[in-house]
C-alpha positions as CSV (number, residue, x, y, z in Angstrom):
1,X,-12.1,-15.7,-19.7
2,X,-14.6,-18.2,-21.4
3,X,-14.1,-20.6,-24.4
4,X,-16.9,-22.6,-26.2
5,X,-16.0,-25.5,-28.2
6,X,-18.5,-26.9,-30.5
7,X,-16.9,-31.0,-32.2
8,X,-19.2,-31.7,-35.4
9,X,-18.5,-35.6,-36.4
10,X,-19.2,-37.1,-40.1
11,X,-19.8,-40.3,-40.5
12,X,-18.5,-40.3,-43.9
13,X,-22.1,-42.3,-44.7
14,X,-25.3,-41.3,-46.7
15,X,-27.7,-42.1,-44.0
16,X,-29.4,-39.1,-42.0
17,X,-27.1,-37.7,-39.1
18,X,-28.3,-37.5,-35.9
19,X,-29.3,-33.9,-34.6
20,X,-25.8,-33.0,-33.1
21,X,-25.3,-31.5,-29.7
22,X,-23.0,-28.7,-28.5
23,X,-21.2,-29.1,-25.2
24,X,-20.0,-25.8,-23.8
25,X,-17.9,-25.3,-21.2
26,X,-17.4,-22.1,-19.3
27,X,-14.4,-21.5,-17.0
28,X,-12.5,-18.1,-15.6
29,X,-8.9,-18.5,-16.1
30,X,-6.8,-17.3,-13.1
31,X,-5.1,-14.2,-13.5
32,X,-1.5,-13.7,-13.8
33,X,0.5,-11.4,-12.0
34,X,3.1,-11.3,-14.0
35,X,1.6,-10.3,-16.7
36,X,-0.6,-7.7,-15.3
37,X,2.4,-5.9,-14.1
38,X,4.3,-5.9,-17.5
39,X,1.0,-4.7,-19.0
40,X,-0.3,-1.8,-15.9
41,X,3.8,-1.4,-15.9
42,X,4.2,-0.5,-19.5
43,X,0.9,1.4,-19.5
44,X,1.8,3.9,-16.6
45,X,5.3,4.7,-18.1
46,X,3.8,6.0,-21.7
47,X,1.1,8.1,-19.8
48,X,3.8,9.4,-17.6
49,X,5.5,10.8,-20.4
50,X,2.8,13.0,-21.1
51,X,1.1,13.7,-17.3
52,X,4.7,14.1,-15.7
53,X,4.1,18.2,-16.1
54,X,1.3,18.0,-14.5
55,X,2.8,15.7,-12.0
56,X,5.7,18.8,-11.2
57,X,2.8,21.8,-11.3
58,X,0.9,20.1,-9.0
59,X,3.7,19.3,-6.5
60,X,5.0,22.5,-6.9
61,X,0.8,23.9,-5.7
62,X,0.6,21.8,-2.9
63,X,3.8,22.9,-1.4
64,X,3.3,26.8,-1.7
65,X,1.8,28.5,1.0
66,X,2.8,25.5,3.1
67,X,1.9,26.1,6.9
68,X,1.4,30.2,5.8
69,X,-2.1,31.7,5.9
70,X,-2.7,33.4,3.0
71,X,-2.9,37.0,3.3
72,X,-5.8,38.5,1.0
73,X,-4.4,40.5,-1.7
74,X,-0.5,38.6,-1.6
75,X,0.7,37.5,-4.5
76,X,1.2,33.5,-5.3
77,X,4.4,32.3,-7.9
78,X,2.0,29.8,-9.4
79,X,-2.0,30.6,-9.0
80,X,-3.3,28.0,-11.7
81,X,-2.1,25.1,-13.5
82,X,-2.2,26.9,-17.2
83,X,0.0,30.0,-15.4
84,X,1.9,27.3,-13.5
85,X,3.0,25.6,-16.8
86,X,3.8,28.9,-18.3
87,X,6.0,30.3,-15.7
88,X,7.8,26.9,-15.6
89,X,8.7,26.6,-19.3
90,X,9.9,30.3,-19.3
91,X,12.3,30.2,-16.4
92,X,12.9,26.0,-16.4
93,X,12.4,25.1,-20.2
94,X,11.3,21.3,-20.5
95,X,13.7,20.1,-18.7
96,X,12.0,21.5,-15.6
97,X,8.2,20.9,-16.8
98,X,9.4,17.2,-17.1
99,X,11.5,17.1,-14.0
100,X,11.7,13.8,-12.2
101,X,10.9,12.2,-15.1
102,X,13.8,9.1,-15.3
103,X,12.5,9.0,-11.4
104,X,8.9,9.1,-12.1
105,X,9.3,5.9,-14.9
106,X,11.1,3.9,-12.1
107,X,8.3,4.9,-9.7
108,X,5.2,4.0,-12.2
109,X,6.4,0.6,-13.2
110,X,7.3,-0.7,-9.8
111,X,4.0,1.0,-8.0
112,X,1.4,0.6,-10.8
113,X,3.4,-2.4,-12.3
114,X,2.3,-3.8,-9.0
115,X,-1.0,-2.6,-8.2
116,X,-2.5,-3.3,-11.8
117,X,-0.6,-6.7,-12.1
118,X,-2.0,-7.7,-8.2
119,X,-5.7,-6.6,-8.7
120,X,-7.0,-9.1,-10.4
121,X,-4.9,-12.3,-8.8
122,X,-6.3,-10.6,-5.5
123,X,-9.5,-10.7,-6.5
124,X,-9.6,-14.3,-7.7
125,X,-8.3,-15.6,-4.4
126,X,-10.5,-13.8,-2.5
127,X,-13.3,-15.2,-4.8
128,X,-11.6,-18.5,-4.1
129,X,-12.0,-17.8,-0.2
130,X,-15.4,-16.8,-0.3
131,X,-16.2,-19.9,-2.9
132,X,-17.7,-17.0,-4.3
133,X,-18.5,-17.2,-8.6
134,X,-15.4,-14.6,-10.0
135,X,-17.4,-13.8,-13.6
136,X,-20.1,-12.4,-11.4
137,X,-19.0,-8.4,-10.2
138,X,-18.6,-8.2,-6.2
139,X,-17.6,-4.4,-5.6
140,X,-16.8,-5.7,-1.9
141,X,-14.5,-7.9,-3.2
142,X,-13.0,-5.0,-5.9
143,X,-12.5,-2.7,-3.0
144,X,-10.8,-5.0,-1.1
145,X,-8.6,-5.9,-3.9
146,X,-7.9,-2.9,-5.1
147,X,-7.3,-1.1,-1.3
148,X,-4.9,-4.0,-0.8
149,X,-2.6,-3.9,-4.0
150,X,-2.9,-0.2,-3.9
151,X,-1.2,-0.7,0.0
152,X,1.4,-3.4,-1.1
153,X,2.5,-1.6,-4.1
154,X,3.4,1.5,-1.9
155,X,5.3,-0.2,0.5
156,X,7.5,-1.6,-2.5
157,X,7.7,2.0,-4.1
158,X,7.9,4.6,-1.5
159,X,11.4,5.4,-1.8
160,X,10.8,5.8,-5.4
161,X,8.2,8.4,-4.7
162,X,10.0,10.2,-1.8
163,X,12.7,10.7,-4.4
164,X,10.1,12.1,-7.2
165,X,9.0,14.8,-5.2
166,X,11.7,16.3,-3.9
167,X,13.3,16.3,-7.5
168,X,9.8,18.0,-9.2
169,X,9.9,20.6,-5.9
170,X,13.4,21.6,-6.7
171,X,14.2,24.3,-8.8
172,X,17.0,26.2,-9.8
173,X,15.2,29.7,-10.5
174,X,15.3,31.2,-6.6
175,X,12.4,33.2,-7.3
176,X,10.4,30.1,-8.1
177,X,11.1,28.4,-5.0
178,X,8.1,26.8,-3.0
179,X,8.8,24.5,-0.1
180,X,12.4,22.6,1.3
181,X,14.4,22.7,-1.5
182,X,16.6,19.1,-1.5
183,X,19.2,19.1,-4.7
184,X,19.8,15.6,-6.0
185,X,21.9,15.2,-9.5
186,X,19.4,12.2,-10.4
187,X,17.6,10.0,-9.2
188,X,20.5,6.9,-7.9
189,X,22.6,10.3,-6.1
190,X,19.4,11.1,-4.3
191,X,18.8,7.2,-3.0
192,X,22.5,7.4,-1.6
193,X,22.5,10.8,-0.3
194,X,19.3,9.8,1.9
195,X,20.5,6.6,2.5
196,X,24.1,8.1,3.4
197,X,22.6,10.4,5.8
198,X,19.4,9.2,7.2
199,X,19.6,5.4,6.5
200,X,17.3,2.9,5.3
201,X,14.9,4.2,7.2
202,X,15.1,8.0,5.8
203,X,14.4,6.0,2.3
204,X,10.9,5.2,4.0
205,X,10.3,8.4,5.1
206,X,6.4,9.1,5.0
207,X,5.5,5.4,3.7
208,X,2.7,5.4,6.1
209,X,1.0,8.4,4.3
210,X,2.1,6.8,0.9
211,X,0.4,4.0,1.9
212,X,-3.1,5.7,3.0
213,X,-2.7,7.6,-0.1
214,X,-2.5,4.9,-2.6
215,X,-4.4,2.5,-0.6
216,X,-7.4,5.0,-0.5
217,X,-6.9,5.8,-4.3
218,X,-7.2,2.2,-5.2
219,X,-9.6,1.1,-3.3
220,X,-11.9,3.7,-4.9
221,X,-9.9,3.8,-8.7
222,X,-10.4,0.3,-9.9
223,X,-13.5,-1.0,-8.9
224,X,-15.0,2.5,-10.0
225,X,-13.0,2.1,-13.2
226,X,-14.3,-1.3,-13.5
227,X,-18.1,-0.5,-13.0
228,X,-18.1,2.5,-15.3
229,X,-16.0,0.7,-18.2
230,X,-18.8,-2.0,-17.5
231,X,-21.6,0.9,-17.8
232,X,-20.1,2.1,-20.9
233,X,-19.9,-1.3,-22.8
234,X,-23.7,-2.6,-21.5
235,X,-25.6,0.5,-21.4
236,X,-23.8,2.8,-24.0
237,X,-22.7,0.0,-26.4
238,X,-19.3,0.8,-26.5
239,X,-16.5,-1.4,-27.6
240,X,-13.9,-2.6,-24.9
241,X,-10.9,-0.8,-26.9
242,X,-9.2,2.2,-26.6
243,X,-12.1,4.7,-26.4
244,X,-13.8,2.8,-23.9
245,X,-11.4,3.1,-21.8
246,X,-9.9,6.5,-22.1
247,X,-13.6,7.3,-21.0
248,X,-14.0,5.2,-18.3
249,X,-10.5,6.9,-17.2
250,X,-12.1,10.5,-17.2
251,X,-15.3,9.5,-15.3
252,X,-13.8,7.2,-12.8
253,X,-10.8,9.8,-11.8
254,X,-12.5,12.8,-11.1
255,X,-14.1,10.6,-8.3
256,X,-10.9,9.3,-7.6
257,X,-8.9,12.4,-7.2
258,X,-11.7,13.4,-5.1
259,X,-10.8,11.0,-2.2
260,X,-7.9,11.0,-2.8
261,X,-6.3,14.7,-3.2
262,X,-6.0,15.3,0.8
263,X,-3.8,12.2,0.9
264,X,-1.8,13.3,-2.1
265,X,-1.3,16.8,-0.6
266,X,-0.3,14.8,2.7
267,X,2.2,12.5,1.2
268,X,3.7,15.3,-0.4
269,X,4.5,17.6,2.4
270,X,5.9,14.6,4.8
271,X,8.3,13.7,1.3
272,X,9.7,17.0,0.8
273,X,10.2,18.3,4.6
274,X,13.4,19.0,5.8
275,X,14.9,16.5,8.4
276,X,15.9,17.7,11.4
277,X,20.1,16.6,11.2
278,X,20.6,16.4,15.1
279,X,17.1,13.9,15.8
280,X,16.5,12.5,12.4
281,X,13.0,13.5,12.3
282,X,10.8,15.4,9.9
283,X,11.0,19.0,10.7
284,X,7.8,20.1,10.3
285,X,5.4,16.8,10.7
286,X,5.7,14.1,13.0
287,X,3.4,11.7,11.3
288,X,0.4,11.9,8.8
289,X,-2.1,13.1,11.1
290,X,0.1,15.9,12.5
291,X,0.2,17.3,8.9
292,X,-3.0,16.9,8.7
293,X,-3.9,19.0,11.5
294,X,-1.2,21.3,11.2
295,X,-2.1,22.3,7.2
296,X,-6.2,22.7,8.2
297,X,-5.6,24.8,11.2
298,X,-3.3,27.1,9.5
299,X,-4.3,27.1,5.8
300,X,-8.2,25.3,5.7
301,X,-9.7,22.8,4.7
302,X,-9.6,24.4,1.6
303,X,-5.5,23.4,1.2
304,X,-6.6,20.0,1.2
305,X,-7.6,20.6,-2.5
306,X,-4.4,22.5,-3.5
307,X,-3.5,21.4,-6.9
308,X,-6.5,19.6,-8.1
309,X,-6.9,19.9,-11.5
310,X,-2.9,19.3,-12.2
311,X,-3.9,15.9,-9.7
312,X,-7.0,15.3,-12.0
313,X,-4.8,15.3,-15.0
314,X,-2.6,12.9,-14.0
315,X,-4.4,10.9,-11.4
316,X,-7.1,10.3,-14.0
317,X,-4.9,8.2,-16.1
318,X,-6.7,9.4,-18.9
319,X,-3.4,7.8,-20.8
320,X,-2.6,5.3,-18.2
321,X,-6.4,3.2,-18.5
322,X,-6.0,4.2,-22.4
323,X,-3.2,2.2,-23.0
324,X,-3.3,-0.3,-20.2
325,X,-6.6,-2.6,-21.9
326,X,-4.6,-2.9,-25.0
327,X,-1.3,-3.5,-23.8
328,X,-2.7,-6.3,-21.6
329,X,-4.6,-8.3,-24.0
330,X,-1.1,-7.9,-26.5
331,X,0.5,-9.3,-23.7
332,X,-1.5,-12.3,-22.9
333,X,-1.9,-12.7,-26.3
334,X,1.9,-13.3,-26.7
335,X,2.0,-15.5,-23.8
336,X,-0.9,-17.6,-25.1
């Protein structure tokens, strides 16, 4: 942030006044973190509220099919995200299109509470490191920054999003079934049924892949987000409000969901496997990698894609970037 102050003096007298001069002084206000996650916090749970649909559809595609080669000509429960939608309101109603969804609020404003609220304090110190200028764009420096909050803010909500998956694959329609099916009442019975049975550990089931996943995501999301926003406001003449960045969301998440979908469709499968009760371990995937392997060899590399335009819709945070520029100057605006 910059502020210019300009100090006129009178001298109250009739006699010529001296040309006056005008001091400016320039300085970039540190970041706050707190504030940043209130704001990216807030932000995420109103877009959630409208992308958690496509949130289940596209849990519900990544899972089907899982470790099956597809026989040409077999028939698929969900083959699209419109039909996906529509089969899930007729044999679910809403309260299966938004399943997960008291899960999925918890998740967003502890992961992107985090993520959003770190990025820019993390880029400021490393700035600060460097004794590099922070009002001049580094997209080293935003990579770095956004990899690493992207990383820490999985760590904190990996349990969180073990929990939202398993409750947006589940489904009480048998015929709609696609993957392990693990029945939780709600989210706090699903945290002590893992914990009961697997043990603080079993709550970080898969938090390495959650952690490439969001870490890759970032580190592509908000320095893209940042340079197109920046595009939009120099070259196109845009306003930094609302518009602005709602656009900058739909350019910058196509690329994102892009690098990032083979992650998602990893994370998901080591979430939702079934534990093996005698060992403890994943059932079907020992770590990332294995399920990497495992899904190209049998399905293609094709799988790796499963879902993509229900990812697009919600990893795009069309909503998420639309409300989060507002919602963090209102903030600081209150504080200040």
């Amino acid at each position: 942030m910059s502020s210019t102050s300009a100090t006129l003096v009178s001298t109250g007298t009739t006699k010529p006044m001296a040309p006056m001069t005008t001091t400016t002084t320039s300085t970039i206000q540190k970041p706050s973190a707190v504030l940043g996650f209130i704001a990216g916090g807030l932000a995420a749970c109103g877009a959630v509220t409208l992308t958690n649909p496509a949130e289940v559809i596209k849990t519900r595609l990544q899972l089907q099919g899982e470790l099956a080669r597809q026989v040409p000509g077999s028939q698929r429960i969900y083959t699209n995200f419109g039909q996906a939608m529509v089969h899930i309101l007729r044999y679910e109603g809403v309260r299966g299109i938004q399943r997960g969804l008291g899960c999925a609020y918890m998740y967003q404003l502890l992961m992107n509470g985090t993520r959003l609220g770190l990025y820019d304090p993390i880029k400021h110190q490393i700035h600060h490191l460097l004794k590099t200028d922070p009002a001049k764009p580094s997209y080293p420096v935003n990579i770095v920054a956004g990899g690493t909050g992207g990383v820490l803010s999985a760590l904190l909500a990996s349990p969180l999003f073990l929990v939202k998956t398993r409750l947006q694959s589940y489904t009480s329609h048998e015929p709609s079934r696609v993957g392990h099916q693990h029945y939780y009442r709600h989210t706090f019975h699903a945290l002590g049924s893992i914990y009961k049975s697997e043990g603080f550990r079993g709550l970080y089931r898969g938090v390495d892949a959650s952690m490439l996943r969001t870490g890759m995501g970032s580190s592509v999301q908000l320095p893209l987000y940042d340079f197109v926003k920046q595009q939009l406001i120099q070259v196109g003449k845009l306003e930094n409000g609302s518009l602005c960045h709602g656009l900058s969301s739909l350019i910058s998440g196509f690329f994102v969901c892009t690098v990032m979908n083979p992650f998602d469709i990893i994370s998901t499968r080591m979430f939702n496997q079934a534990t093996d009760p005698i060992t403890g371990k994943g059932s079907l995937y020992r770590n990332p990698l294995d399920c990497f392997l495992k899904t190209v060899r049998t399905e293609g590399v094709t799988a790796l894609y499963k879902g993509f335009t229900a990812h697009y819709l919600r990893i795009g945070y069309v909503c998420s970037f639309f409300f989060f520029g507002p919602l963090l100057r209102e903030v600081q605006d209150l504080n200040n």
